[in-house]
N, C-alpha and C positions, 0 to 999 in steps of 0.2 A: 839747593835753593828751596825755600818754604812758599809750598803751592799758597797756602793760605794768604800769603801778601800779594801773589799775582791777582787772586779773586778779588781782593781789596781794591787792587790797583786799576782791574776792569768794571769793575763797579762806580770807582768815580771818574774814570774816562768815559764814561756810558754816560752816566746823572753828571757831569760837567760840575758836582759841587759836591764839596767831602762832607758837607752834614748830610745831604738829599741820599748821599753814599751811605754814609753811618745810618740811618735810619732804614733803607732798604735791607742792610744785614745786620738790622738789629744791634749796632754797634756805637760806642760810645765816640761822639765825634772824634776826639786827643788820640781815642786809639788809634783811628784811620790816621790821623792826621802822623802819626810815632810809625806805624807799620808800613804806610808810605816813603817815609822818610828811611825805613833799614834798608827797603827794596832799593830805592836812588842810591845807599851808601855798597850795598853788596853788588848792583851793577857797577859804581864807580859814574853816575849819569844823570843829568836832572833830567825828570821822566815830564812833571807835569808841573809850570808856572802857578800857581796860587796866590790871586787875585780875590778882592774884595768884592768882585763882581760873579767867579765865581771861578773854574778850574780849567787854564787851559794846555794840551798836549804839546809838548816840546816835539823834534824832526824825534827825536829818539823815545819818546814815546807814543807817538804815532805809532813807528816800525815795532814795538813791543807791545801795541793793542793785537796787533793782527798776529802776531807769534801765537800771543796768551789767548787770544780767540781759537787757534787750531788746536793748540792744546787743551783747552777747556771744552771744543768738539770731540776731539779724543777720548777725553775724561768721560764727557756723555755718554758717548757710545759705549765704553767698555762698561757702565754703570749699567745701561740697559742691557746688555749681555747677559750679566750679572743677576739681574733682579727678576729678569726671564727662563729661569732657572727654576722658580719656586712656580707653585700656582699661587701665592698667595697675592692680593692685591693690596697694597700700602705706601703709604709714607705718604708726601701732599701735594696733592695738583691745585693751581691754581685756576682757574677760569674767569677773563675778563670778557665782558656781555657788553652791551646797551641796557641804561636802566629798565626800559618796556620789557624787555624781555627776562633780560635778570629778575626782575621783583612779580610781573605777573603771570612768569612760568616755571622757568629754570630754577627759583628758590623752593619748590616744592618737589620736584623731578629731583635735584641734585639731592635735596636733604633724604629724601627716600631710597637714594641710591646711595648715600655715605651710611645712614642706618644698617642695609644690609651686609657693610666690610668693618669690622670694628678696629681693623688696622690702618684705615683709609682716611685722610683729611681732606677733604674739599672744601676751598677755598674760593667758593661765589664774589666777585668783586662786580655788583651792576654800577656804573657808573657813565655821563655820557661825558665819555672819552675813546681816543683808540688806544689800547693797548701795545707795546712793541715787542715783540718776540724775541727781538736781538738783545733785546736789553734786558732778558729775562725778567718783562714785568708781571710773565705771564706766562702757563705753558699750553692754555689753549684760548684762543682770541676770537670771536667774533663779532663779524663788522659788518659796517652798512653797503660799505661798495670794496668792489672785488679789486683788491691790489692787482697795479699794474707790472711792479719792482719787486727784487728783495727775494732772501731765499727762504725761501714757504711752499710747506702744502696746504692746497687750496681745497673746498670742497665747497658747492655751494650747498645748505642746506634747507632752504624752502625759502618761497614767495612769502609774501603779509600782507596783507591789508588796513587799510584805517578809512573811518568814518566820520561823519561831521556829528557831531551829539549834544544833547544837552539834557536836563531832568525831565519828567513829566509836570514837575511842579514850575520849573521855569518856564515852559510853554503856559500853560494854564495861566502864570504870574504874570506873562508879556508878550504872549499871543501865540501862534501857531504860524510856523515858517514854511513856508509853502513853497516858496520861490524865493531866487538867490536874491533877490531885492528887499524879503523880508527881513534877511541879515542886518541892513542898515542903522548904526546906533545902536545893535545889541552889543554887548561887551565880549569881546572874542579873547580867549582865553589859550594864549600859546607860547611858541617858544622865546627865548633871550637871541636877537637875530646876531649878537655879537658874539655868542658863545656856540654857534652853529661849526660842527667840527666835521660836518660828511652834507655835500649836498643833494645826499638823500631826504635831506629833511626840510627840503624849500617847498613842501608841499602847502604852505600857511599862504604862499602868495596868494593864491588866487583868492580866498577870500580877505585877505589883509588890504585887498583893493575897493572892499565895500567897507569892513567895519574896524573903523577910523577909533574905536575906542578899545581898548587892549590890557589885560593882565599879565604878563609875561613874566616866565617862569623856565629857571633853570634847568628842570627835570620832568622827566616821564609823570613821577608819583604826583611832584606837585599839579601839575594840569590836571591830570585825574582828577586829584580832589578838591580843585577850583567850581569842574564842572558839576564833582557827586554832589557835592553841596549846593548844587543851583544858582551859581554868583554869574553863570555868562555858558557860553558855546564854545564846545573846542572839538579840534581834531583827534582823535584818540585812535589807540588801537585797536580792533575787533575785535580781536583773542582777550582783551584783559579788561571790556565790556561785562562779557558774557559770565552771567552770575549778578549781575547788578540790576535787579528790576527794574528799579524810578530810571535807569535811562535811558532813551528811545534815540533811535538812529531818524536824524533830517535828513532829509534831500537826499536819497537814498543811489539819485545819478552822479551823483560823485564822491568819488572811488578814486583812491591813490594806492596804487599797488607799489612796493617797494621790495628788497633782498635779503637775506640774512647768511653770510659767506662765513664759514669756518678756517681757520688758519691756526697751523700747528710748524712746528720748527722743527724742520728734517731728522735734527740729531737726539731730541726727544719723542718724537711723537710712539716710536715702537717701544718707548719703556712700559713695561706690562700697564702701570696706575695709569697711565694717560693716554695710552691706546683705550683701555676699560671704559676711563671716565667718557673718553671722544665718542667711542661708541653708543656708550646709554644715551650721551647728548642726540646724538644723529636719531638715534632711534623713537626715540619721546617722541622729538619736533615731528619728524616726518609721518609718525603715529596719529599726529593732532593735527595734520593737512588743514579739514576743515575746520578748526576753529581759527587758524590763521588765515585762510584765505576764505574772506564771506563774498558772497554774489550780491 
């Protein structure tokens, strides 16, 4: 049998659709869709109905996910085996983040740490999404709230904080906020509450109950720079303030503390590249306590 058409075959049992498949390995849709098809012919089985909506597991490819899943743990293991042999540190880990964190820390931690391995790819993905480990979207994942399910190692790796903020020039422009009543009719500058994917991030309630007027924004970077530019107030994060003169923390009694939990996938996490990579990560964050967590 050609492992290569089981990976095919887990890939769009995983992504539910043969192009979402094709494009995760880099693969021309007709191939997946040709390489698919030898695997149904050499089992003698139809593995997986194809639908215009999108790919779904037959009883017998169901039972052939969970096969090629053991064997593709196998395969992991004996790779890591293998590449813990050398001291060398290479080949490419991926890392999916929260954008806060990816763009106002981790992009410059990682790039300093793939500088020093010239065999090394790190693959920074900040996005605000979760990443899924089974589905190898990812080989190290950090999230907002600590899974409850699933087989992961967990690590928690520090507290954060966020602050209510705005420029010095927008105070000046539209008065000085004093009290949460001040809020009222300023333009509050926060998240898309339909694209809220951890409710860790329902921290906007409390003032989204005074100010009735609202910019909403699907990412980390953009609220940032709603606020650098003086357009309204928003909730930001502490750590990725700091460096930014023109903006001063309001109301300085509230404080939303939240988590940042690392998650690694059993059968990779001891391959020398991604044990490395999880390490530097662990080590930065918890280095920078205090810029993460302000009083």
């Amino acid at each position: 049998m050609d492992w290569d058409r089981f990976r095919i075959f887990l890939a769009v049992a995983r992504q539910g659709q043969i192009l979402a498949a094709a494009r995760q390995l880099g693969l021309n849709h007709a191939t997946v869709g040709r390489q698919l098809t030898a695997l149904e012919h050499d089992l003698g089985t139809k593995l997986i109905e194809r639908r215009t909506t999108g790919s779904e597991l037959t009883t017998a490819g169901r039972e052939l996910m969970i096969a090629a899943e053991t064997a593709e743990s196998a395969f992991l293991r004996a790779g890591t085996a293998v590449s813990n042999q050398t001291e060398t540190i290479s080949g490419t880990v991926r890392v999916g983040v929260p954008d806060g964190l990816g763009n106002y820390f981790l992009a410059s931690e990682m790039a300093a740490f793939a500088a020093q391995h010239s065999d090394l790819v790190i693959q920074l993905v900040p996005l605000p999404r979760t990443f899924s480990l089974s589905q190898r979207e990812a080989d190290i994942a950090i999230t907002l709230d600590r899974p409850k399910q699933g087989r992961l190692v967990i690590k928690k790796l520090t507290d954060y904080t966020l602050s209510v903020y705005a420029t010095r020039a927008y105070v000046d422009r539209f008065g000085s906020v004093e009290t949460e009543a001040d809020l009222t009719d300023r333009l509050f500058v926060t998240h898309i509450e339909d694209l809220i994917y951890s409710r860790a991030l329902d921290y906007a309630a409390r003032l989204g109950k005074l100010m009735r007027r609202r910019f909403e924004c699907g990412s980390v970077v953009a609220q940032m720079e709603a606020v650098r530019n003086g357009h309204g107030i928003g909730i930001l994060h502490d750590y990725a303030t700091q460096g930014i003169p023109d903006l001063i923390r309001l109301l300085p009694e509230i404080r939303f503390t939240r988590n940042y939990w690392m998650l690694q996938h059993p059968d990779t996490k001891d391959t020398r590249s991604v044990a490395a990579v999880a390490e530097h990560l662990t080590r930065v964050v918890r280095a920078a306590r205090d810029r993460f967590v302000v009083a």
